[in-house]
BAGU-714648 format. One record per residue (C-alpha): residue in one letter; y, x, z. Coordinates in Angstrom, 1 decimal. Each point is the difference from the previous one (the first is absolute). Last residue first. Layout:
BEGIN
  type      c2      c1      c3
     A       Y       X       Z
...
END
This chain:
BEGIN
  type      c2      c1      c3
     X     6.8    -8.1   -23.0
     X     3.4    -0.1    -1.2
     X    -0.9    -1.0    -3.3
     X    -1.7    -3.7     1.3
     X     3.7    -0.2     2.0
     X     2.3     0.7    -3.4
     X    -2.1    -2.4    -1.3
     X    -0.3    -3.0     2.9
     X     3.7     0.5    -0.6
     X     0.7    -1.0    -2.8
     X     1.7    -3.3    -0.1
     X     1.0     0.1     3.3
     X     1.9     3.6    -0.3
     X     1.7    -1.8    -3.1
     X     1.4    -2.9     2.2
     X     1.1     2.5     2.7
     X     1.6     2.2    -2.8
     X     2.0    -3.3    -0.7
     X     0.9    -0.8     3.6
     X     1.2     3.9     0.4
     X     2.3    -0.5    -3.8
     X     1.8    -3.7     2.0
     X     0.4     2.2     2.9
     X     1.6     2.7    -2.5
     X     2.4    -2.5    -1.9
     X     0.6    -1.6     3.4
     X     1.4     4.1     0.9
     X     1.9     0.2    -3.3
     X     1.6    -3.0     0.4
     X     1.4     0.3     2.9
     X     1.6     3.3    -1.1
     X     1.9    -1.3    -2.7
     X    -0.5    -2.0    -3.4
     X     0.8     2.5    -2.9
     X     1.0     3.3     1.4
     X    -3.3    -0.5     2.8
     X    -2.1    -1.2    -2.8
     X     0.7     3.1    -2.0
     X    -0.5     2.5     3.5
     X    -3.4    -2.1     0.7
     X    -1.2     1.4    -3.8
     X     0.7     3.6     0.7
     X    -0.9     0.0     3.3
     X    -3.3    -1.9    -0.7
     X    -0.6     2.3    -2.8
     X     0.6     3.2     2.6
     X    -2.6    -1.6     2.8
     X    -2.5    -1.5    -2.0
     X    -0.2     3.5    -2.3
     X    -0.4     1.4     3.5
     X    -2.6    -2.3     1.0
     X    -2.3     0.2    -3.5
     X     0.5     4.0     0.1
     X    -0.8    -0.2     4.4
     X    -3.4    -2.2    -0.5
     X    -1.3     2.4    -3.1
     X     0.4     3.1     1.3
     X    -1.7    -1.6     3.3
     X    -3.0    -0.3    -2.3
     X     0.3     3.0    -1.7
     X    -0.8     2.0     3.6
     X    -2.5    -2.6     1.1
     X    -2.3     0.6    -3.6
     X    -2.4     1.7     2.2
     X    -0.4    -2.1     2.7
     X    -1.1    -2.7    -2.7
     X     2.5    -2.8    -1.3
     X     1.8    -2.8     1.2
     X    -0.7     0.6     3.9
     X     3.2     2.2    -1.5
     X     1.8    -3.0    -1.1
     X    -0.8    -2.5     2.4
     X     1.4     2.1     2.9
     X     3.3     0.5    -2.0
     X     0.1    -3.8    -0.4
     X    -0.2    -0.5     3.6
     X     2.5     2.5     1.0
     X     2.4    -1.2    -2.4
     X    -0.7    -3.9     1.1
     X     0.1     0.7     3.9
     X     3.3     1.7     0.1
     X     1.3    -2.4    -2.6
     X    -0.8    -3.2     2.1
     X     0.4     1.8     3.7
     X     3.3     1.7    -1.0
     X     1.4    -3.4    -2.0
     X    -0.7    -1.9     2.5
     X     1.8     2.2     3.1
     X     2.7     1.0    -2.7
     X     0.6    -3.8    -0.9
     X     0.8    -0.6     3.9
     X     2.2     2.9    -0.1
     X     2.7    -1.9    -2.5
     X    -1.2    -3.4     1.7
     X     1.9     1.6     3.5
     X     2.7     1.9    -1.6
     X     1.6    -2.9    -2.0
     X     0.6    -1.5    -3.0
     X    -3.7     0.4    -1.2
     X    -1.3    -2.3    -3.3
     X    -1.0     2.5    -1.9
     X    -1.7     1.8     2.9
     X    -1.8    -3.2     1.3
     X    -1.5    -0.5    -3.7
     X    -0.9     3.6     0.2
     X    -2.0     0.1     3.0
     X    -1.2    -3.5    -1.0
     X    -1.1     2.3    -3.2
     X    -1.5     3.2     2.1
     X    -2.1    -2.6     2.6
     X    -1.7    -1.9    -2.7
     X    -1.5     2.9    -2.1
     X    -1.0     1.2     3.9
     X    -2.0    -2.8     0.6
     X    -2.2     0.3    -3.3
     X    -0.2     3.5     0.5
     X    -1.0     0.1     3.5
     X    -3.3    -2.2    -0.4
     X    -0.1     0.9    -3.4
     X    -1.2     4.0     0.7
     X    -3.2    -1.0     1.5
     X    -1.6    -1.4     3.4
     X    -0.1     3.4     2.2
     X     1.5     2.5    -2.0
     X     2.8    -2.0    -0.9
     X     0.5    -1.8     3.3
     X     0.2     3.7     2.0
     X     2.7     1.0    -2.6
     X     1.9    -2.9     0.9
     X    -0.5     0.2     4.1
     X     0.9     3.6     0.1
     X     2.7    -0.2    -2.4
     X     1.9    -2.7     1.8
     X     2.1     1.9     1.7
     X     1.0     2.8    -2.6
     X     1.4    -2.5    -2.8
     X     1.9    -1.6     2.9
     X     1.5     3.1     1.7
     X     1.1     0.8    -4.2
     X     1.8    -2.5    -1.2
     X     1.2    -0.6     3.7
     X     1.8     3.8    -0.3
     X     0.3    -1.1    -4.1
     X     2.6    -2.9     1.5
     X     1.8     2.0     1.6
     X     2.2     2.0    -1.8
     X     0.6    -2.8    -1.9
     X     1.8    -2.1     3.4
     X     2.7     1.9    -0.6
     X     0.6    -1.0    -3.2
     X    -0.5    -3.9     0.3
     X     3.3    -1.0    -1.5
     X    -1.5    -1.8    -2.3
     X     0.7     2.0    -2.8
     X    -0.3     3.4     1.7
     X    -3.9    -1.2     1.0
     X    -0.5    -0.8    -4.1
     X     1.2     3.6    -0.7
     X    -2.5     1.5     3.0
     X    -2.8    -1.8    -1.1
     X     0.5     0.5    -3.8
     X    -2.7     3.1    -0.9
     X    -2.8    -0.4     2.8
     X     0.5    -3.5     0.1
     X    -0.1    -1.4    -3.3
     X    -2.3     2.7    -0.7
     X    -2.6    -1.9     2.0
     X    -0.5    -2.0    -2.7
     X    -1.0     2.4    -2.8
     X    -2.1     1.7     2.7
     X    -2.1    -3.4     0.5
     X    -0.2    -0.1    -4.2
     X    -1.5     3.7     0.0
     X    -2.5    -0.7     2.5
     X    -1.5    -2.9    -2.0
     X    -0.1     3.1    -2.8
     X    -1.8     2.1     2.7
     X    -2.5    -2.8     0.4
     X    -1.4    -0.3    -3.5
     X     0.6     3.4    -1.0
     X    -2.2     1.7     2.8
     X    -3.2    -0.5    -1.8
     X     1.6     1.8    -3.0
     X     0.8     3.0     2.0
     X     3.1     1.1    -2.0
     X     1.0     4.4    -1.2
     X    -3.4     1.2    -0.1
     X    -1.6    -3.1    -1.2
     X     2.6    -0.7    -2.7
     X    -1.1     3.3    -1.7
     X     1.1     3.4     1.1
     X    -1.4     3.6    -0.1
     X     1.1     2.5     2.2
     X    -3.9     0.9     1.2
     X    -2.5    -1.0     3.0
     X    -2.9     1.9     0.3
     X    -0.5    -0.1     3.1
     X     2.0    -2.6     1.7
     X     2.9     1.5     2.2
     X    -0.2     0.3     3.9
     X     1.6    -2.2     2.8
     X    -1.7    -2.8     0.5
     X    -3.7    -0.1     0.5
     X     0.0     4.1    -0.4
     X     1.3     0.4     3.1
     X     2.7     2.7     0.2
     X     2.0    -1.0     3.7
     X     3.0    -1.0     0.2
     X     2.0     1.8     2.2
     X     2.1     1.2    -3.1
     X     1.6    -3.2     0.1
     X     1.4    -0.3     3.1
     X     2.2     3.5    -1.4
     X     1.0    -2.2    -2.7
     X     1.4    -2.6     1.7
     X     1.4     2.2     2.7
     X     2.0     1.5    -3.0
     X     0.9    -2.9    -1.3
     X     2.0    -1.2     3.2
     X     1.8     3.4     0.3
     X     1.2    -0.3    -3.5
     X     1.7    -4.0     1.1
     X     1.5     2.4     2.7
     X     1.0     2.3    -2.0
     X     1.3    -2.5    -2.7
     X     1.8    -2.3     2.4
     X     1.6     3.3     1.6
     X     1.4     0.7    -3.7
     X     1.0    -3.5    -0.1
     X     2.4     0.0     3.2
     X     0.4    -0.5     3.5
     X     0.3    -3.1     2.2
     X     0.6    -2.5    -3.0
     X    -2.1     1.7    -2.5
     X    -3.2     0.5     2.9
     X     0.2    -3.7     1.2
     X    -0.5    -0.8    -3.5
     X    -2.5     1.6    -0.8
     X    -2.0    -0.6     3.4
     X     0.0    -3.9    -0.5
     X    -0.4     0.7    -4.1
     X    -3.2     1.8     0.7
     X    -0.8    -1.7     3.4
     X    -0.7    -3.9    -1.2
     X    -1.6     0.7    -3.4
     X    -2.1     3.2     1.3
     X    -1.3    -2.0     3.1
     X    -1.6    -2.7    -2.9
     X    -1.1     2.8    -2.3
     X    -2.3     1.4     3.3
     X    -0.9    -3.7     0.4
     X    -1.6    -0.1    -2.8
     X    -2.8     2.4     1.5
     X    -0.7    -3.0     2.3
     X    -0.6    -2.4    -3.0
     X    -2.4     2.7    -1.4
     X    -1.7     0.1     2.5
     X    -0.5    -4.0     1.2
     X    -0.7    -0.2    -3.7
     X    -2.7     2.2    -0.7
     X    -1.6    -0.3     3.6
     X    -3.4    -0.6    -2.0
     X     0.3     3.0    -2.2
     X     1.2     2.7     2.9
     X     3.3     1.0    -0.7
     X    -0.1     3.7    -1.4
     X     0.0    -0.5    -3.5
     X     2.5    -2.4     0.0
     X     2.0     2.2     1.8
     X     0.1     2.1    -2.5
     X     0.5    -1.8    -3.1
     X     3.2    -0.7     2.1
     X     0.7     3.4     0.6
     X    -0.5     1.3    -3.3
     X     2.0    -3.2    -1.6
     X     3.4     0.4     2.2
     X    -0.3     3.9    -0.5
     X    -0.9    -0.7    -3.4
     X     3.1    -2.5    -0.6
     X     2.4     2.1     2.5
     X    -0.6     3.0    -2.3
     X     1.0    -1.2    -3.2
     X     3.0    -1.9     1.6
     X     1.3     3.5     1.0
     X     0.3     1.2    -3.3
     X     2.3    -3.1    -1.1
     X     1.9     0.3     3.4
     X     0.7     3.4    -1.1
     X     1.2    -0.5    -3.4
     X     2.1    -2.4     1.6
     X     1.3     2.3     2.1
     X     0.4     2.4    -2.5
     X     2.4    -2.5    -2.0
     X     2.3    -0.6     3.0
     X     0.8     3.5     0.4
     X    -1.0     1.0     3.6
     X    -3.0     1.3     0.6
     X     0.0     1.8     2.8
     X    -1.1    -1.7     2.9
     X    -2.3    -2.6    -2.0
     X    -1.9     3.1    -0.6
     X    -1.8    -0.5     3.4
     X    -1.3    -3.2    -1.0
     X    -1.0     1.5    -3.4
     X    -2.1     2.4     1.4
     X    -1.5    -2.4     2.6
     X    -1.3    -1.8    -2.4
     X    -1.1     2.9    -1.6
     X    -1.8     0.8     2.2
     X    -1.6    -3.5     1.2
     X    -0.7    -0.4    -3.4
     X    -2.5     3.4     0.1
     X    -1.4    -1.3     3.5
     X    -0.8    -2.9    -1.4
     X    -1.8     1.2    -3.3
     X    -2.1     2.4     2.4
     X    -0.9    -3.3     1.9
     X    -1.0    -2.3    -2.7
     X    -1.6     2.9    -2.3
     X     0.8     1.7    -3.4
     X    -1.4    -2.2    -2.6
     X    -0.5    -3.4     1.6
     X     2.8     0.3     1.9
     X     2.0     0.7    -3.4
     X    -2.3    -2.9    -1.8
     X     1.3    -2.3     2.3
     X     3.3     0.9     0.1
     X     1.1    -0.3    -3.9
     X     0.7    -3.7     0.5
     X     2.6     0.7     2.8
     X     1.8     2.8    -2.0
     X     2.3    -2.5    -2.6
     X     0.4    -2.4     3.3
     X     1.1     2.5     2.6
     X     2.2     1.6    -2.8
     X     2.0    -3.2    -0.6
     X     0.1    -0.5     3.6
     X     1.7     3.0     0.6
     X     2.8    -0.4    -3.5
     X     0.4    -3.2     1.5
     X     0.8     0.8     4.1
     X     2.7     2.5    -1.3
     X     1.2    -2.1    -3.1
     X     1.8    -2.6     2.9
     X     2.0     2.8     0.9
     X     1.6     0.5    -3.4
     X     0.2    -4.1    -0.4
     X     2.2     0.0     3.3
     X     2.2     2.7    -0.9
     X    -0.3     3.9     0.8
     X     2.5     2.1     2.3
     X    -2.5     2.3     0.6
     X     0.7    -0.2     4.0
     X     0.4    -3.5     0.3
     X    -1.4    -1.7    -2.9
     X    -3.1     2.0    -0.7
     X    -0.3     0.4     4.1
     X    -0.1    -3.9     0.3
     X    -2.3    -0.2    -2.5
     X    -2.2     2.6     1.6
     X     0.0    -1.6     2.8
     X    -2.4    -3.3     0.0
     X    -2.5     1.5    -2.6
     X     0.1     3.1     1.9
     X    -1.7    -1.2     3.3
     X    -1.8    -2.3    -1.8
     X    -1.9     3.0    -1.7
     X     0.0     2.1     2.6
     X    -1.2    -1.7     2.4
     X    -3.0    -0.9    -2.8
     X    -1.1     3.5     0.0
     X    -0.2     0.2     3.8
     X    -1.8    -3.2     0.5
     X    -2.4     1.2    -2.6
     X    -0.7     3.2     2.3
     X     0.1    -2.1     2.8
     X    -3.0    -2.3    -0.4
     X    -1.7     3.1    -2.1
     X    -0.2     1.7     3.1
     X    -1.1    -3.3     2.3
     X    -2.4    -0.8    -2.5
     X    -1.8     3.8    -0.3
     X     0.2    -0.1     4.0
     X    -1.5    -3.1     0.2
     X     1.3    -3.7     0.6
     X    -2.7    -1.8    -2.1
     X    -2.9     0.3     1.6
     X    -2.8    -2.0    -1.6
     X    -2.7     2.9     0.1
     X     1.1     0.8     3.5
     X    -0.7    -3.5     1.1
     X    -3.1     0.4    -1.9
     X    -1.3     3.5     2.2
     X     0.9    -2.3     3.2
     X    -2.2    -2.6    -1.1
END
């Protein structure tokens, strides 16, 4: 018994390294996403649509790389591939200090997009690997969590740092963070399970090496939940200003985030106990009356209302569909399919910011955030349909 419970551990030392190793990686990237625009404008002395090409140009890279990653663990190792984005990761965090003409820096967030996509993939694929199989989704949803931390203290910390100091402290101490990160990870131990390359494996690519076909179904469902929540994560702060609700903002991701982490436990214990659709079906619900309240909020108490739904619906829903799509697919294949959940949600995330910005000029705010409850209620209707597919795959 006690040999089993060992067996189905899922807080080990290989977790608990990887936990914040990905925690530091994603600090950084919040961190920077919320300052960096602020330092384009006030210490480069760049406009609004200059700064706003410093999170694009990133994402742009993340996405063209993403598909590439599975092969590239595949090829060269999970861990050994981390610890080589973790450097330069850390390398271009550091740089951050010096360059300063406008179009290095993009350059530079353009390089260092690369590197967060396999860093982000490696230790994902990962962790996978490590969670036992039949705690799948209690694991993974607790190694979500380190990405949950990262979205309330990056920006928390970055900003503190700017008003009390200055950027070049934000980018030691953002340096400092990766550092750790990548010194956890050379703890990890060389098992062959997870961490060493194929034999025999070569730089050649069909769809296979760059998708995991099994994984399609669900990462694409994946896609249309990140198109909605980039209603929030791009206009939040805007559609706060307009309702005079800005200082509540900085609060609502600090519930966002207290209620995605509290009822992890209990959701991730449902899904490996009685299936996936008895938190999916409930959380599709939660994230559009989450929304619904939000677009309809006038003041504080229904604007951090909708961050408590909207944290336990889309909390539950990415974790859940990431789950899905690497008990997709064979061990083996783990490293493409997580590749393939983060290129369908970050192509969700930048459309939906695209698309959400053109409603916003058009009809306003409120309409942008019923437009996504009424885009949650139609993925719900699609999950529905085929679900008792993407289930039958999953196992």
């Amino acid at each position: 018994m006690e040999q089993q419970n060992q067996q189905n551990k899922i807080f080990t030392k290989q977790f608990i390294s990887l936990f914040f190793t990905n925690m530091a990686v994603f600090f950084v990237f919040y961190g920077l996403i919320t300052t960096l625009p602020l330092y384009a404008i006030g210490v480069l002395g760049k406009s609004d649509d200059d700064s706003g090409l410093l999170v694009t140009v990133f994402l742009i890279s993340a996405i063209i790389v993403r598909p590439f990653c599975g092969k590239l663990l595949e090829v060269f190792g999970k861990k050994r591939l981390l610890i080589v984005s973790l450097a330069f990761y850390l390398a271009c965090t550091i740089l951050y200090i010096f360059f300063k003409p406008f179009i290095l820096l993009l350059a530079l967030r353009f390089f260092q997009g690369i590197w967060f996509s396999i860093a982000t993939t490696a230790s994902g694929s990962l962790a996978a690997d490590i969670i036992p199989a039949k705690r799948k989704g209690t694991g993974l949803g607790y190694f979500t969590m380190s990405t949950n931390l990262a979205v309330v203290f990056g920006p928390f910390i970055g900003l503190l740092i700017i008003q009390y100091a200055s950027f070049n402290v934000l980018f030691i101490v953002l340096s400092a963070f990766v550092a750790a990160g990548g010194l956890l990870a050379l703890t990890l131990p060389v098992e062959e399970n997870y961490v060493t390359p194929v034999q025999g494996s070569k730089f050649k690519f069909s769809f296979n090496d760059l998708f995991e076909k099994r994984a399609l179904p669900t990462a694409a469902i994946a896609c249309l939940i990140a198109f909605s929540y980039a209603s929030i994560l791009s206009f939040l702060s805007l559609y706060a200003e307009e309702r005079n609700l800005l200082t509540v903002a900085s609060y609502f991701y600090a519930v966002f985030a207290v209620a995605m982490i509290a009822v992890r436990p209990f959701t991730g214990r449902i899904y490996d106990t009685f299936g996936a659709k008895y938190v999916i079906i409930p959380s599709f619900f939660l994230f559009s009356i989450g929304l619904v309240i939000l677009a309809n909020a006038q003041q504080a108490i229904p604007f951090l209302l909708s961050a408590i739904f909207i944290g336990i619906g889309y909390g539950t829903l990415t974790t859940s569909f990431q789950s899905l799509c690497i008990q997709s697919t064979s061990p083996m294949r783990s490293g493409y399919a997580t590749a393939t959940y983060f290129t369908l949600f970050d192509i969700g995330i930048a459309v939906g910011s695209y698309v959400f910005g053109v409603v916003a000029v058009a009809a306003g705010y409120k309409t942008v955030y019923m437009s996504s409850a009424a885009l949650v209620f139609f993925v719900l209707v699609i999950y529905m349909m085929t679900h008792r597919k993407l289930q039958d795959q999953s196992e």
